[in-house]
C-alpha distance (Angstrom), angle and dihedral (degrees) to the residues before:
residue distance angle dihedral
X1 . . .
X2 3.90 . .
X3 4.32 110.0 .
X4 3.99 91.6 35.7
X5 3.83 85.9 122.9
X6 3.80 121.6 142.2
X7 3.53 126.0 -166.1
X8 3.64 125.4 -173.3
X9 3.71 128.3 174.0
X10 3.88 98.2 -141.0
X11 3.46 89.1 -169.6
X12 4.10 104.4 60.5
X13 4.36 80.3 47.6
X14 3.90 84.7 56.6
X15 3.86 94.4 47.7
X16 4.11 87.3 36.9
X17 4.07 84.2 55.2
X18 4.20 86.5 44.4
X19 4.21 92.6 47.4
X20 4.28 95.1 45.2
X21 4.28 81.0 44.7
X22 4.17 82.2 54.7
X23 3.52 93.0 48.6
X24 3.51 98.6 48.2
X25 3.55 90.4 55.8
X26 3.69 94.6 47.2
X27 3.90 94.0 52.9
X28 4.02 97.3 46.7
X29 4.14 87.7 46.3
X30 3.85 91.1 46.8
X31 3.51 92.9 100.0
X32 3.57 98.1 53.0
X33 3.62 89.2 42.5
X34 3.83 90.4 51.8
X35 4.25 91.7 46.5
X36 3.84 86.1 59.7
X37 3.81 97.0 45.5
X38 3.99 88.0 54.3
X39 3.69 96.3 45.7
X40 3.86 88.9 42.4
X41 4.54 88.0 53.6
X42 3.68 87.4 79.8
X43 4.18 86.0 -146.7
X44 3.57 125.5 98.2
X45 3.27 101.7 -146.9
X46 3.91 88.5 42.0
X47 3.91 92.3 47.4
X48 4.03 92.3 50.7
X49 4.22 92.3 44.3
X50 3.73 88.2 58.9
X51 3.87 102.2 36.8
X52 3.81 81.2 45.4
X53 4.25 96.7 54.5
X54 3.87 90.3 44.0
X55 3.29 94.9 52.5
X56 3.66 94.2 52.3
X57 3.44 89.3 51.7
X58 4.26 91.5 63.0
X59 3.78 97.5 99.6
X60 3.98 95.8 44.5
X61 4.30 95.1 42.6
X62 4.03 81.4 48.0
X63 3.88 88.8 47.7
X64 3.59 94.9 44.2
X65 4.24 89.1 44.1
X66 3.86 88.7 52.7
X67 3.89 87.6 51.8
X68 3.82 100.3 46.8
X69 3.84 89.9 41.1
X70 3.96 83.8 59.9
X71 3.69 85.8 42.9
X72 3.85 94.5 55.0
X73 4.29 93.5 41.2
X74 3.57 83.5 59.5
X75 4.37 98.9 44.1
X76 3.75 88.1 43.0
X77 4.22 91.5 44.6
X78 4.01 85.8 52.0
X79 3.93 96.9 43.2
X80 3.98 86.7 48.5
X81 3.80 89.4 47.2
X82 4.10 102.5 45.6
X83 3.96 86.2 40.8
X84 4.05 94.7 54.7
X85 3.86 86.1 45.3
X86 3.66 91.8 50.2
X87 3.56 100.4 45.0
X88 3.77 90.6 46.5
X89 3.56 91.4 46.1
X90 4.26 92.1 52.2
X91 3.95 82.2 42.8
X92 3.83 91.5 56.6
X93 4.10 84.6 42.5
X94 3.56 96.5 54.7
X95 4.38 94.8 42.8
X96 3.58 87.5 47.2
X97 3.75 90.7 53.9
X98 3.49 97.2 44.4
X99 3.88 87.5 50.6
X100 3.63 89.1 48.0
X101 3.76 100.4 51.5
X102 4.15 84.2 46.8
X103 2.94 92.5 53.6
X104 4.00 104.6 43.9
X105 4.18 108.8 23.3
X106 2.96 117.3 -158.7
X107 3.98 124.8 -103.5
X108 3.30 92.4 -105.4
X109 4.01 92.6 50.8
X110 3.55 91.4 43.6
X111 4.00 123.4 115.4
């Protein structure tokens, strides 16, 4: 089956597993983030408008957290799974060389 090929740059899945690990963070601190923002405005009124609208937000942001965190289970699962595969698959490369060179020296080596 010529074409099959599949190429995968391990390392953008890593730093895609890092970045959804950032965001989760960011959306379960919000709040807190928020609180200090509004007692930072210096304006009553001001402070209570944005404590209010990030409040309201609570139940979407936790939502949205439940859906990345399922997002970034199934990234890291993947990463995990392609980089096992390759490193056994480089492993195998390697032995088989080994064996190969073993078992065929080359002309040079040869006695």
């Amino acid at each position: 089956m010529s074409g099959a090929d599949l190429n995968l740059d391990l390392n953008r899945l890593e730093q895609l597993d890092t970045d959804l690990n950032a965001v989760i963070s960011e959306f379960k601190n919000a709040d807190d983030f928020s609180d200090a923002v509004a007692d930072a405005t210096g304006h009553d009124g001001l402070h209570d408008h944005v404590r209010d609208f990030a409040h309201k937000w609570n139940e979407k942001r936790k939502s949205m957290t439940t859906n990345v965190e399922n997002l970034q289970k199934q990234v890291h699962a993947i990463s995990n799974g392609f980089k096992q595969v390759d490193d056994g698959l480089a492993k195998a490369l390697r032995e088989a060389s080994s064996e190969g060179a073993k078992s065929y020296p080359s002309p040079k080596n040869a006695k």
